[in-house]
C-alpha positions in Angstrom: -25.3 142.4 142.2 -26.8 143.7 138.6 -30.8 143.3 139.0 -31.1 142.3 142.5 -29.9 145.5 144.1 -27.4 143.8 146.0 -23.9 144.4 146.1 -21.4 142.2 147.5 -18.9 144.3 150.3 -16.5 145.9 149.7 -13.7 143.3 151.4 -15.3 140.1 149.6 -14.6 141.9 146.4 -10.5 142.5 148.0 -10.5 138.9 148.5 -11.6 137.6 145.6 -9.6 139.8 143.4 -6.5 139.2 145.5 -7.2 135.1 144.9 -7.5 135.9 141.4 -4.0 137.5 141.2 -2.6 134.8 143.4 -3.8 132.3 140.7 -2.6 134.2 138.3 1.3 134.4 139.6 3.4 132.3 138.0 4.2 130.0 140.9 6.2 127.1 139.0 8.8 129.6 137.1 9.1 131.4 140.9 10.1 128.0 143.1 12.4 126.9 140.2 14.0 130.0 140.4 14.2 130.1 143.9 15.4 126.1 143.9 18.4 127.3 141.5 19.4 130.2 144.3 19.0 127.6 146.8 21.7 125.7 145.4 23.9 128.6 143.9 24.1 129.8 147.9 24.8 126.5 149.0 27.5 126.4 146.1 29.3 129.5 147.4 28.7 128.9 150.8 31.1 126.1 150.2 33.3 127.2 147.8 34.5 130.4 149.8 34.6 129.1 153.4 37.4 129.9 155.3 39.1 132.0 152.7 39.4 135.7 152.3 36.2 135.6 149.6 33.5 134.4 152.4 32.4 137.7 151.9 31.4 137.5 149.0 28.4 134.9 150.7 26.9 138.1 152.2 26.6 139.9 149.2 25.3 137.6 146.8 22.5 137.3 149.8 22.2 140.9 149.6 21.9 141.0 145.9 19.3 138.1 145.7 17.6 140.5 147.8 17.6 143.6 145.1 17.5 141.0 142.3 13.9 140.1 144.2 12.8 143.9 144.1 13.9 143.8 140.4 12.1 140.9 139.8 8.6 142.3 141.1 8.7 146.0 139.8 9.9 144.0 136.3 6.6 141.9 136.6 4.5 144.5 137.8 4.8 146.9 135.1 3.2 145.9 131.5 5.8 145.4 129.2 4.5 146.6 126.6 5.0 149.6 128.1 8.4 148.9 128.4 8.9 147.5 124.6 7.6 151.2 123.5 10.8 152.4 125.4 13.0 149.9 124.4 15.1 151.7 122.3 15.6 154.3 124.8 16.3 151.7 127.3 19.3 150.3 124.7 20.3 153.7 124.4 20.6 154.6 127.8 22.5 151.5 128.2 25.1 152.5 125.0 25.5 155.6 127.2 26.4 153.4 130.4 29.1 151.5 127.8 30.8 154.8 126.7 30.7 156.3 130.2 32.7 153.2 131.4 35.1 153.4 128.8 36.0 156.8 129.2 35.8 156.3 133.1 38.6 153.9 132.5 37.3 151.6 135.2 38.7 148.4 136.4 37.7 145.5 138.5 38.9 143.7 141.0 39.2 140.5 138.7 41.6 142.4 136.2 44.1 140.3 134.8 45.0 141.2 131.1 45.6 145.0 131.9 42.7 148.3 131.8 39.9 147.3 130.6 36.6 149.3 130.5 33.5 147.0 131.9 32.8 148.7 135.2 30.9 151.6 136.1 31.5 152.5 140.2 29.0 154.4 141.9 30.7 154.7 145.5 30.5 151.4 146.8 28.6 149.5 143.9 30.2 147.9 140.8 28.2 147.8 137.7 28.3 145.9 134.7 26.6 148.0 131.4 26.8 144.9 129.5 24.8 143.1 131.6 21.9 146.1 131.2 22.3 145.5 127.3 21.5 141.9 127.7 17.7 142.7 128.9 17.2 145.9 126.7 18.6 143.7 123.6 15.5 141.4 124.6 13.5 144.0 124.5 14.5 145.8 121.5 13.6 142.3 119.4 10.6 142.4 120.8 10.0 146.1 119.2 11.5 145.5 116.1 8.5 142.3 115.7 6.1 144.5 117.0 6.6 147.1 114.0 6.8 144.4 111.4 3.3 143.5 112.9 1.7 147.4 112.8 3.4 148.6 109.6 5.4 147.6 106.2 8.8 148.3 107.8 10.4 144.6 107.8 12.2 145.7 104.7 15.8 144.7 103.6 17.1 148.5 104.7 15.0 148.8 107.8 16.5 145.5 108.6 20.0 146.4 108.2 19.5 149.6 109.8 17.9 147.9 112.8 20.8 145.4 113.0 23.3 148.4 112.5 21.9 150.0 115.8 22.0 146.1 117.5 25.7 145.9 116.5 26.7 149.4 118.1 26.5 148.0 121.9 27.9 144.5 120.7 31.0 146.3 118.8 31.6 148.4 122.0 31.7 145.4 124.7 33.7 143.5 122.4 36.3 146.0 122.6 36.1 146.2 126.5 37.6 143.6 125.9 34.5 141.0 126.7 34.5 138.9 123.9 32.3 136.3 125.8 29.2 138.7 126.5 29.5 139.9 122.6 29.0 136.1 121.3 26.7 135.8 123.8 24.3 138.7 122.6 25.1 137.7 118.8 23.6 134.4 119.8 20.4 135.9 121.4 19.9 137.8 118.3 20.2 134.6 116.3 18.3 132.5 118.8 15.3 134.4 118.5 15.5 135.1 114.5 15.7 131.7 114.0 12.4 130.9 116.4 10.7 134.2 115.8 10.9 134.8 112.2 8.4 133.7 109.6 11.1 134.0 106.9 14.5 132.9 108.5 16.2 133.9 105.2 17.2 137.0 106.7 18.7 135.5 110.0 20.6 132.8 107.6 22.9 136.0 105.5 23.1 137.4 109.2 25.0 133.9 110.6 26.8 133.6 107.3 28.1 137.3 107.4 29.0 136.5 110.7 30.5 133.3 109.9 32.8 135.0 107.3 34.2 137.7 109.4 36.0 135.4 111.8 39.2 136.1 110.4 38.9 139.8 110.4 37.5 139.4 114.1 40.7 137.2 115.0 43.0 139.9 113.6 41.6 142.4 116.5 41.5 140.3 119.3 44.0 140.6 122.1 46.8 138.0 122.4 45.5 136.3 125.9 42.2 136.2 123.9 44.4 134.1 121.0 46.0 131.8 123.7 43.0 131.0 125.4 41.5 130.1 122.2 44.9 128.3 120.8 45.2 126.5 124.8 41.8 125.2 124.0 42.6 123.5 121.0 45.8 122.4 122.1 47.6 123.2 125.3 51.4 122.7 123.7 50.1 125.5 121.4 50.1 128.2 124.6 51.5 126.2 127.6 52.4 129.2 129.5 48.8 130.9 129.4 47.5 129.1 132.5 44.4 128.4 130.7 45.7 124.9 130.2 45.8 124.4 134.1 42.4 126.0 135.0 40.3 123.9 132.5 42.6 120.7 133.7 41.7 121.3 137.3 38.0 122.0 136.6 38.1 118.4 134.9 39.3 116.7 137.5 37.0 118.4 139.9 34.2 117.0 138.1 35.7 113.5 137.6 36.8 113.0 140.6 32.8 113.8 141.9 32.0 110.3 140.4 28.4 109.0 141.1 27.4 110.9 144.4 30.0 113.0 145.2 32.6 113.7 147.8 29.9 115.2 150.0 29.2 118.7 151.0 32.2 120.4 152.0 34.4 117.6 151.4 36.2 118.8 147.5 39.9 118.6 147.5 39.9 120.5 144.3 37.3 122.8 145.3 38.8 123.0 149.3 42.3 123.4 148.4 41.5 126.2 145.6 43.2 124.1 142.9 40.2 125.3 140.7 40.6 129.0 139.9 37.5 131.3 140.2 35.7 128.5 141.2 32.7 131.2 142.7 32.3 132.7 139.4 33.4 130.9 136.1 33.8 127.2 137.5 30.7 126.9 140.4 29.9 123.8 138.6 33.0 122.2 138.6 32.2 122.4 142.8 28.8 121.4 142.4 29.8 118.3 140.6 32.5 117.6 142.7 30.6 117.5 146.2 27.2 116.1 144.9 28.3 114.1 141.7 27.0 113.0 138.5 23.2 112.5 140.7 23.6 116.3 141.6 24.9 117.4 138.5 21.9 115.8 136.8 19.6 117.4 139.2 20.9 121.0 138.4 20.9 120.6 135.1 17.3 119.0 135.2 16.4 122.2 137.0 17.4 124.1 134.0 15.9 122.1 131.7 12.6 122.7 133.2 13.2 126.3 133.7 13.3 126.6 129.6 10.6 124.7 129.0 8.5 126.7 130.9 9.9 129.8 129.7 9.3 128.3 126.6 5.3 127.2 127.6 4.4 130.8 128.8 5.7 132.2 125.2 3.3 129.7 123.5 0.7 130.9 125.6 1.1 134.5 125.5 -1.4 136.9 124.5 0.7 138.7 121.8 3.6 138.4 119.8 5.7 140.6 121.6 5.3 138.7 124.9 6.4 135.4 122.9 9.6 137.0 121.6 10.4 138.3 124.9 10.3 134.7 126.8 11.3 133.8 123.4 14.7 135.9 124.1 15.0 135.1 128.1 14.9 131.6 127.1 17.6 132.1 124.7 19.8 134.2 126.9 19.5 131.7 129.8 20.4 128.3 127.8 23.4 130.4 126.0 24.7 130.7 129.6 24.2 127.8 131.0 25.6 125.5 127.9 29.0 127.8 127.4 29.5 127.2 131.0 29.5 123.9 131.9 31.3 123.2 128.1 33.9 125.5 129.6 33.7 123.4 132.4 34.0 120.6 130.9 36.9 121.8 128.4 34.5 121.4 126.0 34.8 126.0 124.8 37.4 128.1 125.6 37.7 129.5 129.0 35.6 132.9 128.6 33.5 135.3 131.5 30.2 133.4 131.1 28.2 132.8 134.2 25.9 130.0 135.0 22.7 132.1 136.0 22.0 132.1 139.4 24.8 130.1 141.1 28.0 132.2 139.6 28.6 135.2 142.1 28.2 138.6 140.7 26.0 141.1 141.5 24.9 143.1 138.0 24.8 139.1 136.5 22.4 138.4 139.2 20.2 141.2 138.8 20.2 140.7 135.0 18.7 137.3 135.4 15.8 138.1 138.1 14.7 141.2 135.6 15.0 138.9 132.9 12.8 136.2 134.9 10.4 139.2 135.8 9.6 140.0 132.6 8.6 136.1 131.4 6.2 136.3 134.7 5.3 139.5 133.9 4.2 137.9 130.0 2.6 135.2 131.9 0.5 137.2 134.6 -0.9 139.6 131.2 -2.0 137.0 129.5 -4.9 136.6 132.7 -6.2 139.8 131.6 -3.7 142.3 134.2 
């Protein structure tokens, strides 16, 4: 110690330093993101028993387990570090979406013909989309950080910035994945809308948007029309099948009533009346064996996971940590709320997964690095 000529040892100042990291881990975000796993295993443990998909059990475990590896190297390095390289990482990931296209690669879940959305190294299926997700985060967060250090938030530098933005959404559009393209267009919006000291800007971006509907219904593909036209009205497409996988989804959460059939016990859910129910429609199980109670507990969980997301970008140390928990929290509400609406016939039936209880690997992953960097915003604003 200064002035005394003591000095404490060596492994008293380990311990203290290792308590003051422990304090500063974000323990609540952590157990609610382990709470939501709990249940998302539990759903698939049930909803692929016995069938040709239990499989798929063992490798969601597995990909928890690199989703938790992804989750600690994505807290562990600064990210401010990582905003300097966020347009590399974007670009790296426009690379990954024009590699897959001109790989021609399918997945196992095809149904409309080729489409262009996988990238297969050996055994392992990945996603690029998903990768664009996280880097799009990360680019926002860089674009704020220049308006902050410079005179660049200009009407051209602005289009030119959204010009890049709209290269990877324009390419998974065309996969076709019109569901992840909406998905980042809403991220973008999200965090204009809560980021922006003038929201001007963000209002002609949603109105251009808004306008272009009819050019963007021209291009899309005809199953893409019918589920659209079976959501409206099912005599418009009868023969689409869309009509019958929302209908069954309905009933499997109606017929869940107040408590639930009980673990293991969902006729819609046992019998495979509900299509892709490990996937698209995990909720429609969920509600079915636990209820409206258990459906209110999930979605409490939520809930309380965006708040919080929300509560460490209020009490970050920067801007750019803000705008990234700022964009997580976007990303994760987008998901969960076209979900259950598709669900609950309430949005057309489109590839959205409800984050961390649909299966799917690169989905998985996306999430737990997304998580990572929130706790990696909330463990620098402690002074790491």
């Amino acid at each position: 110690m200064k002035g005394t000529g003591l000095q404490l040892p060596r492994a008293t100042i380990g311990v203290s330093r290792w308590r003051r990291f422990r304090a500063a881990v974000d323990w609540p975000l952590i157990l609610t993101m382990l709470a939501i796993c709990a249940i998302g295993l539990l759903n698939l443990y049930s909803a692929t028993r016995g069938s040709k998909h239990q499989v798929k059990f063992d490798s969601q475990v597995q990909w928890m387990v690199i989703g938790g590896i992804a989750f600690a190297v994505a807290t562990i390095i600064d990210y401010r570090a990582m905003v300097r390289l966020a347009w590399l990482g974007l670009g790296i990931a426009i690379a990954l979406l024009v590699l897959a296209r001109l790989q021609g690669a399918t997945g196992d879940d095809d149904r409309h013909g080729s489409t262009y959305r996988w990238l297969f190294l050996g055994p392992f299926g990945l996603q690029p989309s998903e990768l664009v997700k996280v880097m799009m985060i990360l680019v926002l967060a860089r674009m704020f950080q220049d308006t902050e250090t410079s005179s660049r938030y200009e009407p051209r530098a602005l289009i030119l910035r959204l010009a890049v933005i709209a290269v990877p959404i324009g390419l998974i559009a065309t996969q076709p994945d019109l569901g992840t393209a909406i998905l980042l267009c809403l991220i973008v919006l999200s965090v204009g809308f809560l980021a922006m000291p003038n929201v001007w800007p963000v209002v002609h971006v949603t109105l251009a948007g808004l306008l272009a509907i009819p050019i963007v219904w021209e291009s899309m593909h005809d199953y893409q029309k019918n589920r659209i036209l079976g959501f409206i009205d099912c005599n418009v497409a009868p023969n689409t099948g869309n009509c019958w996988h929302t209908q069954q989804s309905i009933f499997a959460v109606g017929s869940g009533k107040i408590w639930g059939k009980g673990f293991l016990e969902g006729t819609q859910n046992q019998f495979n009346f509900v299509p892709e129910h490990w996937t698209d429609f995990p909720y429609s199980v969920w509600a079915e064996e636990w209820g409206f109670a258990g459906s209110v507990l999930l979605l409490a969980i939520f809930a309380f996971l965006l708040v919080w997301i929300l509560n460490v970008a209020l009490s970050a140390r920067d801007r750019v940590g803000a705008v990234i928990c700022v964009g997580v929290a976007a990303m994760t509400f987008w998901h969960v709320v076209v979900n259950i609406a598709m669900v609950l016939g309430l949005a057309p039936v489109v590839g959205v997964t409800l984050p961390f209880v649909s299966y799917g690997g690169s989905s998985l992953v996306t999430f737990f690095i997304a998580m990572g960097l929130v706790a990696n915003v909330s463990l620098r604003k402690h002074g790491y």
